[in-house]
C-alpha positions in Angstrom: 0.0 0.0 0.0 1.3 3.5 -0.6 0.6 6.8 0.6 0.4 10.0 -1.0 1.4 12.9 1.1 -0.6 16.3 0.3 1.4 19.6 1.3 0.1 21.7 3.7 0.2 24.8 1.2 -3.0 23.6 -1.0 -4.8 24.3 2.0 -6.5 27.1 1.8 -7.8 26.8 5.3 -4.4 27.4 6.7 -3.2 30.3 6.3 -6.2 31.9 7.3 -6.0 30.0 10.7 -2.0 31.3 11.3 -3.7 35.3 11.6 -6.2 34.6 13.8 -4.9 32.1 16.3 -2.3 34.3 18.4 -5.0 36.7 19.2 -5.0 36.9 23.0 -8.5 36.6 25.0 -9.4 40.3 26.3 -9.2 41.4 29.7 -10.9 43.7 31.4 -10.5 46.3 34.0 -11.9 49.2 35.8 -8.8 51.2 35.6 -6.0 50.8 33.4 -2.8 52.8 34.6 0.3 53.2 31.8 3.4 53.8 33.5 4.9 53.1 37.2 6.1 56.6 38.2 4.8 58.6 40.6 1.9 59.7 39.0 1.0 56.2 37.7 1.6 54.2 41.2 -0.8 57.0 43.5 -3.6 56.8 40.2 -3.6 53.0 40.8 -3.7 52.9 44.6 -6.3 55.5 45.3 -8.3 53.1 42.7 -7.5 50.4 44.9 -8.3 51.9 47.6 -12.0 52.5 46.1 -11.9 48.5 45.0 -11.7 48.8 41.7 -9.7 46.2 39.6 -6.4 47.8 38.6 -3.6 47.1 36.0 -0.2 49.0 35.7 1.2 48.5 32.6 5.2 49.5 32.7 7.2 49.2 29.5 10.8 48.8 31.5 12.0 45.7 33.6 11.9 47.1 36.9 8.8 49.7 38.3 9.0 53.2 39.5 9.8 55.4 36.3 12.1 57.7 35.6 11.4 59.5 39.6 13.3 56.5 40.8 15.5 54.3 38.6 17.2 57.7 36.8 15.9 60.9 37.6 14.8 62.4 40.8 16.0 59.7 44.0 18.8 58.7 41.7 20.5 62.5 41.3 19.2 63.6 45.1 21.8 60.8 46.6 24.2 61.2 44.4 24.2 64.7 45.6 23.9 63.8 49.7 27.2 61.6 49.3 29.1 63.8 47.2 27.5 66.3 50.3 28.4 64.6 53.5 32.1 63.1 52.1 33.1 66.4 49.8 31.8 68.6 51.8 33.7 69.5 54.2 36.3 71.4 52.4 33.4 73.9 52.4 33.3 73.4 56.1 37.1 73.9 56.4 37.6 70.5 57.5 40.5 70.4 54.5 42.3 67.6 56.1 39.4 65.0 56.7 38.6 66.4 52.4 41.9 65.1 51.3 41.7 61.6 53.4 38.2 61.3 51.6 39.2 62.2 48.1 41.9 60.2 47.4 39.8 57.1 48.6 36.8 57.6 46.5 35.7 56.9 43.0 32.7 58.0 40.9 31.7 54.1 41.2 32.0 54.4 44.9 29.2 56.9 44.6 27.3 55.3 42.4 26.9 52.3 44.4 25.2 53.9 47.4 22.7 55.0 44.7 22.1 51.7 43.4 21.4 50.8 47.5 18.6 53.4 47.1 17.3 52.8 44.1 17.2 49.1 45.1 15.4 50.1 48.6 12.6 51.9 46.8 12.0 49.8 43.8 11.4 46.9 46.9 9.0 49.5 48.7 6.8 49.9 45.1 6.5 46.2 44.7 5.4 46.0 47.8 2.6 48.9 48.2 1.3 47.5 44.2 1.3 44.0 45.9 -0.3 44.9 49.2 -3.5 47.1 47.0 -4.3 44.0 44.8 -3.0 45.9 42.0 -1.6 43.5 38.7 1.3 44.6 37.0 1.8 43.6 33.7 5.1 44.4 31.9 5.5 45.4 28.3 4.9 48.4 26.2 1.2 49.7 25.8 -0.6 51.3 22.8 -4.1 52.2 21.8 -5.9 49.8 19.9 -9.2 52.1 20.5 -9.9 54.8 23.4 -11.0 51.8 25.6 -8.6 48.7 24.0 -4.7 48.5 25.0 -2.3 46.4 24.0 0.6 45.0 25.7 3.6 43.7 23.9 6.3 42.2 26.2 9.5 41.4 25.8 9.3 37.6 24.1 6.9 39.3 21.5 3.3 38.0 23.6 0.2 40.5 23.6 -1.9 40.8 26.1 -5.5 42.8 25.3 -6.8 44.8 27.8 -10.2 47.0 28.1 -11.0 49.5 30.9 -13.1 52.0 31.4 -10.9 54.5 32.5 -7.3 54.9 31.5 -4.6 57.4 33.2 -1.7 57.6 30.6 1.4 58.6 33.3 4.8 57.6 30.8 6.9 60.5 32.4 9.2 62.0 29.8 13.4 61.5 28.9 16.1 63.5 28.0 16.4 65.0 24.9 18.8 63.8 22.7 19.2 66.2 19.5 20.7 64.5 16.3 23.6 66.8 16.2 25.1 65.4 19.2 27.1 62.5 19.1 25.8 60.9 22.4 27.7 57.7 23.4 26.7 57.6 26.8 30.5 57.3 27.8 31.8 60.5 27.4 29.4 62.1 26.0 26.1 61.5 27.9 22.5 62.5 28.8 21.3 63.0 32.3 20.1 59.6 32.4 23.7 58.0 31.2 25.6 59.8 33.1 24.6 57.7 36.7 25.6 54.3 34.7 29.0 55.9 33.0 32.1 54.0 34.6 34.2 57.2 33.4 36.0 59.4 35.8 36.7 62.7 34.3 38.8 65.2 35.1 37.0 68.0 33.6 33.4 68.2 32.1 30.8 70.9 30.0 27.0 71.1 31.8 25.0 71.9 28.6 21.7 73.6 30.2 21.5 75.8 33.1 17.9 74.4 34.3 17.1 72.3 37.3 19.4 69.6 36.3 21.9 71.2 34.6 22.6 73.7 38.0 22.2 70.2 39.5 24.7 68.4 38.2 27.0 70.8 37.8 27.8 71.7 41.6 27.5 68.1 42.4 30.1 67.0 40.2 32.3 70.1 40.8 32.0 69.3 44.7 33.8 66.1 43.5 36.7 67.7 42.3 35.5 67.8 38.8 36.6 70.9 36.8 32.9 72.0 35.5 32.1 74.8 32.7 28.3 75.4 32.7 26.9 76.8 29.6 23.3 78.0 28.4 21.9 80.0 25.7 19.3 81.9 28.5 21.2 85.1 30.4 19.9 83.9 33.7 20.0 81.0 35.3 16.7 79.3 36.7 14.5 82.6 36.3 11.7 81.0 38.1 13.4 81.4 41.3 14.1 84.8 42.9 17.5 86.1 41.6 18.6 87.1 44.8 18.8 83.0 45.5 20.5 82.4 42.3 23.1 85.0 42.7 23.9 83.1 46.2 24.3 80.0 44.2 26.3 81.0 41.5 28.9 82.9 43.7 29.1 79.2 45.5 29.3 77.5 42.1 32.3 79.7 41.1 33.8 79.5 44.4 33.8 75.8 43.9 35.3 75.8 40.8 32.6 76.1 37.9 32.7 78.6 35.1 29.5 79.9 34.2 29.3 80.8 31.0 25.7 82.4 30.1 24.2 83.4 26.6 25.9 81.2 24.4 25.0 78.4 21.9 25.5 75.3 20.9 27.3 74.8 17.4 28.6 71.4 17.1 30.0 68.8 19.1 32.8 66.4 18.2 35.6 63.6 19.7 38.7 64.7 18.6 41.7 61.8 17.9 42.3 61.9 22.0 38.6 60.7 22.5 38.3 64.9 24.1 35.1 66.5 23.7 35.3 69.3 21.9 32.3 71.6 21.9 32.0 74.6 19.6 30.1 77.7 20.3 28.3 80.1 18.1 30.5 82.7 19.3 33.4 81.3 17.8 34.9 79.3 21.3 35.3 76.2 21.7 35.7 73.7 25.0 37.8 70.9 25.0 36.8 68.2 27.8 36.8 64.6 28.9 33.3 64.6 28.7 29.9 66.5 28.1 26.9 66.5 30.1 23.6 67.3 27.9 21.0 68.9 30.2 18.6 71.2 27.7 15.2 69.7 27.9 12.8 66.2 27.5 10.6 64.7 25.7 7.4 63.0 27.3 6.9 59.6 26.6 4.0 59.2 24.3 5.6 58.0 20.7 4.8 54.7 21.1 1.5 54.7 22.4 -0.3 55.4 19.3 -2.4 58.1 20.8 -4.1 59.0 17.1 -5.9 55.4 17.7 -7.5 56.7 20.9 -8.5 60.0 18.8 -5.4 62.4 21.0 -2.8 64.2 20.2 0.3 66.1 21.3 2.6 68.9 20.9 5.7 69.4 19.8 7.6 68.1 22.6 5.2 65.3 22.9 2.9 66.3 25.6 -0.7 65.6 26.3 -3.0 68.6 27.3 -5.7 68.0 29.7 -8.4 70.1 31.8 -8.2 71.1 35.7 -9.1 67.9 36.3 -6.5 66.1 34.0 -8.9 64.9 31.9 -7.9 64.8 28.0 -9.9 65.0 24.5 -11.2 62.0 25.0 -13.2 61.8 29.1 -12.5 58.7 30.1 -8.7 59.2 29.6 -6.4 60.8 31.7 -2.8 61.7 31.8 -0.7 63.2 35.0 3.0 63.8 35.7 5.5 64.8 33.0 3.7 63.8 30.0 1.6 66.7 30.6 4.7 69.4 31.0 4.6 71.8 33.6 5.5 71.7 36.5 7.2 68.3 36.3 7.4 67.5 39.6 7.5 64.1 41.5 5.4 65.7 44.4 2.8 67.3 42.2 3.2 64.0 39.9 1.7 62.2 42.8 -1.0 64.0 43.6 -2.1 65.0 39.7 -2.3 61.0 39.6 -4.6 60.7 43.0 -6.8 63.6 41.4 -7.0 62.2 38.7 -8.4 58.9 39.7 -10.5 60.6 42.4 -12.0 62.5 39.2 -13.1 59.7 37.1 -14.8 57.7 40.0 -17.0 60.4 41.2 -15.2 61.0 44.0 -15.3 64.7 45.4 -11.8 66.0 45.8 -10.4 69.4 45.7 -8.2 70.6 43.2 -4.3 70.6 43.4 -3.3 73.1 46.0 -2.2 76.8 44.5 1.1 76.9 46.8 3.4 74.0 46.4 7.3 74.4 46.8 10.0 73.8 44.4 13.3 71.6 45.9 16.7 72.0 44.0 19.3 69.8 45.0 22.6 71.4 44.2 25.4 72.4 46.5 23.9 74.5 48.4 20.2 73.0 47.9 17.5 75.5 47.3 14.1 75.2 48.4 11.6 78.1 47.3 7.4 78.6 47.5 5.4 81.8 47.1 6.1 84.6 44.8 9.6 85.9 44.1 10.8 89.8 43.9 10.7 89.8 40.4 7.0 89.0 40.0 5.7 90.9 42.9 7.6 93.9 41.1 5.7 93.2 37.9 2.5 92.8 39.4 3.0 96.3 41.5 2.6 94.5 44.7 4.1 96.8 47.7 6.1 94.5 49.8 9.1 94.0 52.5 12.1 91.7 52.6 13.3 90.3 55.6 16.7 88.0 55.7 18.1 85.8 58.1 21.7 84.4 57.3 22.7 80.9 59.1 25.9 82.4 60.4 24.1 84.5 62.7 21.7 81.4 64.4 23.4 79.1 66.8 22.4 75.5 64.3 24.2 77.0 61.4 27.7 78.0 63.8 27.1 74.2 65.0 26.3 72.6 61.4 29.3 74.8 59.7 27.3 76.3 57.0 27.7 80.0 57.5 26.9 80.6 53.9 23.2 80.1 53.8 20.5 82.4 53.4 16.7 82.4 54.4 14.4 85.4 53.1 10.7 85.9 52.9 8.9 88.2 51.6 5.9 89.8 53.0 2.5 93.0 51.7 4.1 96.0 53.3 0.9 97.1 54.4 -0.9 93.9 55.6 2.1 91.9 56.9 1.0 88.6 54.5 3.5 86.3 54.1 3.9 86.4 50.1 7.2 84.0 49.5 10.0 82.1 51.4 13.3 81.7 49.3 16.2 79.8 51.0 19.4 78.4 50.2 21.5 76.5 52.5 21.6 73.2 54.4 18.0 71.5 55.0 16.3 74.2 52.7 14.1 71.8 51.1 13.0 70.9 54.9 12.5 74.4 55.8 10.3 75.6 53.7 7.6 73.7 54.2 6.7 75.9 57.5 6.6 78.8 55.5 4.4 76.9 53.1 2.2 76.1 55.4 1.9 79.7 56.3 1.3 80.9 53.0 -1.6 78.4 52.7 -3.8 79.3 55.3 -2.6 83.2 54.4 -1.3 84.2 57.8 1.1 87.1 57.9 4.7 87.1 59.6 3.3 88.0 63.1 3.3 84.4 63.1 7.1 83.7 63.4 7.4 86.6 66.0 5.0 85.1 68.0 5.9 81.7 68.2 8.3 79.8 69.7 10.8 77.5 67.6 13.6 74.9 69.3 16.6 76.2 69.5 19.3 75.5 68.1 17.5 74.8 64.8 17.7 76.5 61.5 13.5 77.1 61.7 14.8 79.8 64.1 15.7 81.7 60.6 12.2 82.4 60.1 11.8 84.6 63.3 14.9 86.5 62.8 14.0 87.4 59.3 10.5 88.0 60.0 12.2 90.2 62.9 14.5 91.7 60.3 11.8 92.7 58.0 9.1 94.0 60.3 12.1 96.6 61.6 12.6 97.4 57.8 9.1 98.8 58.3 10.1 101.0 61.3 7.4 99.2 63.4 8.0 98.5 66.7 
C-alpha cells in the first residue's frame, strides 16, 4: 500500500488560521494605569483603595519610572554623598577632604545610589502587591480609546479594556541628532549615573534644574565644571537674589558659568576629548559632556491617534483642571503633561485624577506647592519671588536671616546660607520664602504652610521655635523685616 502525502500549502484553510490564532483573549479592568512613576503608582492605589480592579502596565523591567531608577532619587543621593564626604572642604575641614578624596571613585558613589534605588524599587513592589493591583510588563498602545495592548518582551500581547485609562509615561532626555551621544563620554542626564568614566573635567550643557544640578554636584567632587546656556539667567523662576547666592558658591567651587551662548557642534577629537564649539566662535575641549537642555514625554509609542489624542511638539498631552484629556474617560498626570514636572505634584495629579473619574469629590491641586533644587547648596523656594511681585505692583518687604548668625548654622558649619521671605508691606501677609543652605528643602515647608492658610509674619514673632535649629531663621528674618518697616 502506498501513501500520497498532500502539502500543507494547498490548503486554503491554513493560512487563514495562522492570523487569527495568536490573538490573545481580552481582559478587562476598571482602571488601566500606563506607566509606574509617581503619577501612575498614586492613580492606581487610590483606585484600589476605592476597590476597583487595577492594571499598571510599565514598558521597563523594573517599576517606579524615571522618579526613581534615573531621575529624581537617583541624582538627590548622588548629591547627599558627594554632600556629606566632599563637603567639608566647604566646612574647612580640608584635612578630613583630602583623606576622603583620594579614597573615593565616581563608582564608589554610584553604588550607594544603586542601595537606594534598590530600597525603593522593593517598597513599590510591595505597596502594588499589598492594593491587589496586577502589574503587567511590556509596552502599551491604543488599539481604541478603551482597548490597549501590551507587547512584552518575548513578542506576547496581552488585550486589555477598561473604562478609564490614566496615561502617566513621564518623559526623557532629549537627545538632539547633532550630538554624538555615546553615553560614555558624551552623555545625557540619564547615562551619566551608569557611566564607569571618571573625568577630570566636564561641560554642563543647560543651566535648568538639572543642569545647575549636576554641575555643583560634580564640581563638589573635584570635577573641573564649565556650565553653559543659551538663557542670560540661570533658573528665572526662582528669585534672583537665591540664584546670585548660588552662582557665587558654584564659582567658588570651581565652575565657570558661561551664560548666553549656543551650541554649534559637538565632536571627539583623535584623543577621545570632547570638543564643543560655540556660536561665538569658542570652543571647550573636555573629557566629557553632560547634555542637560530639555525632555521629551513619553508618548511615541502609544499610538495616541488610535485613541483619537494628540500632542505637541515636545510630545505632551494637554488636559483640563481635572487632568482629563480630548477623550473623558482618559487621563494623563506627571511629566507627560509638561509643567511643572514634579515628583510631588506628579503624585497628587495622579490621586486627582483617579478621584475625578470615579465620582469622588476631591479638591483641586493646591495653588502653593514648593520647588526643591538639589545642588550644593540646595534650594528650596514657595510663594512669589521679587521679580514677580515687582511686575504685578505689589508693595512689599524683605526680611533675611543668614545661618551664620543662628546658633544651628555655627554648629552645622554652614555660614553661607541664606533664608528670606517676603511679606505686603501694608498687611504683613507672608507672600514667598526663598532659601538656600543646608535643610532648605525641609525648611520651607513651615513657611508653606503659612502661605496656605494666608497668615502674615506676626506668626514667626510670636511663636516659639527649638533652638538650636535653622526654623529659628524664620523669626529673625521676620524680625529683620518688620524693623525694615520702622514698626516697633
Amino acid at each position: 500500500m502506498t501513501f500520497q502525502t498532500c502539502p500543507l500549502s494547498i490548503s486554503p484553510a491554513h493560512p487563514r488560521r495562522a492570523e487569527t490564532r495568536s490573538l490573545p483573549a481580552m481582559r478587562e479592568f476598571d482602571l488601566l494605569v500606563i506607566g509606574s512613576g509617581p503619577a501612575g503608582q498614586k492613580a492606581a492605589i487610590q483606585a484600589a483603595k476605592l476597590r476597583k480592579r487595577v492594571a499598571v502596565i510599565e514598558k521597563e523591567s523594573v517599576l517606579g519610572g524615571t522618579c526613581v531608577n534615573t531621575g529624581t532619587l537617583p541624582s538627590k543621593t548622588l548629591k547627599d554623598t558627594i554632600f556629606y564626604l566632599h563637603g567639608f572642604k566647604l566646612r574647612s575641614f580640608r584635612s578630613i577632604s583630602c583623606s576622603l578624596k583620594k579614597s573615593l571613585t565616581l563608582r564608589d558613589l554610584m553604588a550607594r545610589k544603586d542601595l537606594v534605588v534598590k530600597h525603593e524599587l522593593d517598597v513599590i513592589a510591595n505597596q502594588l502587591d499589598r492594593n491587589s493591583i496586577e502589574v503587567i510588563y511590556g509596552v502599551a498602545s491604543f488599539v481604541d480609546a478603551h482597548t490597549l495592548q501590551v507587547t512584552n518582551a518575548n513578542g506576547d500581547v496581552d488585550l486589555l479594556k477598561a473604562d478609564f485609562v490614566v496615561i502617566g509615561t513621564g518623559s526623557r532626555p532629549r537627545r538632539p541628532g547633532n550630538i554624538p551621544f555615546n553615553d560614555r563620554t558624551v552623555c545625557d542626564s540619564d547615562s551619566i549615573l551608569s557611566t564607569e568614566a571618571i573625568p577630570k573635567s566636564m561641560i554642563v550643557m543647560g543651566g535648568g534644574v538639572v543642569g545647575c544640578e549636576y554641575a555643583s554636584m560634580f564640581a563638589a567632587f573635584g570635577i573641573k565644571i564649565t556650565l553653559l546656556d543659551r538663557r542670560t539667567d540661570l533658573l528665572r523662576f526662582v528669585d534672583q537674589e537665591i540664584v546670585q547666592a548660588l552662582v557665587y558658591h558654584m564659582r567658588t567651587n570651581g565652575v565657570t558659568v558661561r551664560l548666553g551662548e549656543e551650541l554649534e557642534d559637538v565632536a571627539i577629537d583623535e584623543r577621545g576629548r570632547v570638543v564643543t564649539g560655540l556660536k561665538s566662535g569658542k570652543s571647550v575641549v573636555t573629557d566629557m559632556l553632560l547634555f542637560a537642555m530639555g525632555r521629551m514625554a513619553n508618548t511615541d509609542s502609544l499610538n495616541l491617534a488610535a485613541a483619537g489624542l494628540s500632542v505637541d511638539k515636545q510630545g505632551q498631552i494637554q488636559v483640563n483642571e481635572f487632568y482629563q484629556t480630548e477623550i473623558p474617560h482618559i487621563y494623563a498626570a506627571g511629566d507627560v503633561i509638561g509643567f511643572p514636572a514634579l515628583a510631588a505634584t506628579s503624585m497628587e495629579q495622579g490621586r486627582l485624577a483617579t478621584c475625578h473619574a470615579f465620582k469622588v469629590i476631591q479638591s483641586q491641586i493646591p495653588k502653593v506647592w514648593p520647588y526643591g533644587i538639589y545642588t550644593i547648596p540646595e534650594i528650596s523656594t514657595v510663594g512669589k519671588t521679587e521679580e514677580e511681585l515687582t511686575a504685578a505692583a505689589i508693595p512689599y518687604e524683605v526680611g533675611r536671616a543668614f545661618y551664620k548668625e543662628i546658633a544651628r548654622g555655627q554648629i552645622i558649619g554652614d555660614l553661607e546660607g541664606l533664608m528670606k521671605l517676603i511679606f505686603h508691606r501694608d498687611t504683613l501677609q507672608l507672600l514667598g520664602v526663598h532659601i538656600i543652605g543646608d535643610g532648605a528643602t525641609e525648611l520651607v515647608h513651615i513657611g508653606q504652610a503659612v502661605l496656605t492658610y494666608g497668615g502674615s509674619v506676626d506668626f514667626f514673632v510670636q511663636n516659639v521655635f527649638n533652638y538650636p535649629t535653622l526654623a529659628e531663621c524664620y523669626r529673625t528674618a521676620a524680625l529683620d523685616g518688620i524693623n525694615r518697616l520702622g514698626r516697633n
